[in-house]
PLY file of the C-alpha trace (Angstrom):
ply
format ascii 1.0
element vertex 85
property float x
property float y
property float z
element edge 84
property int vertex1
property int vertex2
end_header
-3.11 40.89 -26.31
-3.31 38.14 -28.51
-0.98 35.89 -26.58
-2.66 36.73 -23.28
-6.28 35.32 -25.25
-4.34 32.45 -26.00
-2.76 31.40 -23.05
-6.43 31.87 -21.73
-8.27 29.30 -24.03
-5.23 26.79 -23.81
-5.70 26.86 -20.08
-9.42 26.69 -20.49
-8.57 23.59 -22.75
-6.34 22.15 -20.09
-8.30 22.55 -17.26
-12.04 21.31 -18.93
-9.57 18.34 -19.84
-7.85 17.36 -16.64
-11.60 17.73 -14.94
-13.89 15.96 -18.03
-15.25 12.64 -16.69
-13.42 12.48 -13.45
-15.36 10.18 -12.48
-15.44 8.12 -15.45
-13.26 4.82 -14.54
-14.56 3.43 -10.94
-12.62 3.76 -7.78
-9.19 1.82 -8.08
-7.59 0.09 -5.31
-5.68 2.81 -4.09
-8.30 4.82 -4.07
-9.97 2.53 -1.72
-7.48 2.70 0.88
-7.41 6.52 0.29
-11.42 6.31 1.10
-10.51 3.98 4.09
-8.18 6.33 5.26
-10.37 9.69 4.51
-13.27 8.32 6.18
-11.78 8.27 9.64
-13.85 10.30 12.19
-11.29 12.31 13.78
-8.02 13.88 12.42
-6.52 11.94 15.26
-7.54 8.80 14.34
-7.22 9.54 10.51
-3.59 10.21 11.12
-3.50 6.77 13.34
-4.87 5.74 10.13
-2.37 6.72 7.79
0.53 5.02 10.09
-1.06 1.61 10.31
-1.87 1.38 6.45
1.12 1.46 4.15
0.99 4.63 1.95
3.40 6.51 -0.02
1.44 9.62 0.75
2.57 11.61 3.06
-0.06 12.51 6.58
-0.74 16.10 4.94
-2.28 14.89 1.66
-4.72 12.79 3.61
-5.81 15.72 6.05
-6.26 17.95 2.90
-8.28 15.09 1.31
-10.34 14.70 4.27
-11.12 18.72 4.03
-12.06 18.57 0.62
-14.07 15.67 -0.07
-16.39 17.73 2.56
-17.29 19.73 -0.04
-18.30 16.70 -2.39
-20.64 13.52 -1.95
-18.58 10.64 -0.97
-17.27 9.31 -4.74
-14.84 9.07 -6.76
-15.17 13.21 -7.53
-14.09 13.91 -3.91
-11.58 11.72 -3.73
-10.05 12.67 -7.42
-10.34 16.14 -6.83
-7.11 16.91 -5.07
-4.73 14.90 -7.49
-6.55 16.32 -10.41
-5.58 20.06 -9.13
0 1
1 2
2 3
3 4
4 5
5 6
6 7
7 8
8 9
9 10
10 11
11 12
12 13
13 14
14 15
15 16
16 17
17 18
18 19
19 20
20 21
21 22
22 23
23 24
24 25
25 26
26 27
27 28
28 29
29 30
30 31
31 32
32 33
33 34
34 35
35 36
36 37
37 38
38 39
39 40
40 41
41 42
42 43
43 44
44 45
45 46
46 47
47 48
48 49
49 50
50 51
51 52
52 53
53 54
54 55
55 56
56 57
57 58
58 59
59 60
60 61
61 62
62 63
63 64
64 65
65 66
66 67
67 68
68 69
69 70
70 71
71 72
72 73
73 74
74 75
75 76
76 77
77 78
78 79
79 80
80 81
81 82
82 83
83 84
């Protein structure tokens, strides 16, 4: 019981951490062409997108990007989101 209470609060600890002031720094240039890529109207032209500007990412992570920052106000919160989970 004990260890499972622990485990608990160091995940609590972990997670408050990885998500405290995630929006602290400014957007950074890759973030930028993440935004210019995420704010494409269409998944069609979003994965156009994603072909014409060099990225390391891979089409899926933008399409999953595009889904979440839905839920959030256009930021650096929406856009962080993802890579902070």
């Amino acid at each position: 019981m004990t260890c499972r209470l622990l485990l608990i609060l160091t995940l609590a600890l972990c997670a408050f951490l990885r998500f405290y002031q995630l929006d602290g720094y400014g957007l950074w240039s890759d973030e930028f062409v993440t935004l210019l890529i995420v704010s494409s109207r269409t998944f069609k032209d979003l994965i156009q997108t994603c072909f014409n500007v060099p990225q390391p990412m891979p089409p899926l992570y933008f399409l999953a990007e595009k889904w979440i920052s839905g839920f959030f106000e256009p930021g650096e919160i929406g856009l962080r989101i993802l890579s902070a989970a």
